[in-house]
N, C-alpha and C positions, 0 to 999 in steps of 0.2 A: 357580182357575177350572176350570182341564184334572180335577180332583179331583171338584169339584160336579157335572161335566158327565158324568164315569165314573159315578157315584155315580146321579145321575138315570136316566141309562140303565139302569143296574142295575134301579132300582125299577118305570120301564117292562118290561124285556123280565121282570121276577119277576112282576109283577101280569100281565103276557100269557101268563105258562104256568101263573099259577094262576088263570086265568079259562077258558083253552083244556082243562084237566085236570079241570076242575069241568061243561063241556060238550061231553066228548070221545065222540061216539057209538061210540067203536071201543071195542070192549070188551077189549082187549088193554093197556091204560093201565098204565102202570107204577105201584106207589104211590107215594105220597107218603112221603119220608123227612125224619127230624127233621131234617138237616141242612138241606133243602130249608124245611121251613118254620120253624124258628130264622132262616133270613135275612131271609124276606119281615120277622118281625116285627121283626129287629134292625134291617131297612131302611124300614119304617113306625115304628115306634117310639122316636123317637131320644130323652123321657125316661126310657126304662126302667123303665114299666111291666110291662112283661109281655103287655099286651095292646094293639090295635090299637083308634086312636079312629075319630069321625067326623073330627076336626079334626086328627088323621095322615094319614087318607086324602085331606082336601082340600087339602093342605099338598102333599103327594106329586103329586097328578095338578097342583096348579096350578104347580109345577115343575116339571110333563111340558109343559105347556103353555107354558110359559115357556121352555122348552129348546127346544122344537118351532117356537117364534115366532123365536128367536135363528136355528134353523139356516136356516130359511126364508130369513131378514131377510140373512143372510150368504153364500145359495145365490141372493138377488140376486130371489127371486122375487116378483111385484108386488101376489101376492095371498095374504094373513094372516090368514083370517077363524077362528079358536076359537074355541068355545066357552066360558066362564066355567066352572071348577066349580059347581055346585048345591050345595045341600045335600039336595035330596032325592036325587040320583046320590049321592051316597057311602052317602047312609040305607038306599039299595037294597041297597049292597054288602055294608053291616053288615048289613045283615037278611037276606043270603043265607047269609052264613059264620055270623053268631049265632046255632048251636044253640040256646041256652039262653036268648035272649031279653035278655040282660044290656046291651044297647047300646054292646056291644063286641068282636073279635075275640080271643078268644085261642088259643094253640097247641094246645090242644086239639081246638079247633075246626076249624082247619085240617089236625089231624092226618085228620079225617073227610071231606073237599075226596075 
């Protein structure tokens, strides 16, 4: 559990620095390095693909969301209201990183983030 919980977290604060790096108005941003996005995709990816689905990314945030209800639920607080993933919210995110139109994310693609 303490594993899945590392891991989730992972996947949140990686999808927050590649959403914050993609609308950083500071023009001093540091690039993006492979090592940097090898993990996003090894930690959206866990058939090993290579590339990043729609149904990676709703798996992922719906285990943000699930993590996020848990700490709530055990930080005793009385109000849990999330959102569901969509499908059009992750369609948004592949068609912000999908260069190429392919209806998928790959390391390529994030190389250019």
């Amino acid at each position: 559990v303490e594993d899945l919980k590392r891991v989730q977290q992972e996947a949140i604060q990686l999808e927050q620095e590649m959403l914050t790096s993609s609308h950083s108005s500071s023009s001093s941003t540091e690039p993006v390095t492979d090592d940097f996005v090898q993990a996003i995709i090894e930690q959206y990816d866990v058939n090993d693909k290579g590339y990043i689905t729609v149904e990676d990314l709703k798996r992922v945030q719906q285990e943000a969301i699930q993590l996020e209800q848990e700490m709530l639920t055990s930080s005793h607080s009385s109000s849990s209201s999330t959102e569901p993933v969509t499908d059009d919210f992750v369609q948004a995110i592949i068609e912000q990183y999908d260069v190429n139109d392919k209806g998928y994310i790959t390391v390529e693609d994030l190389k250019r983030v």
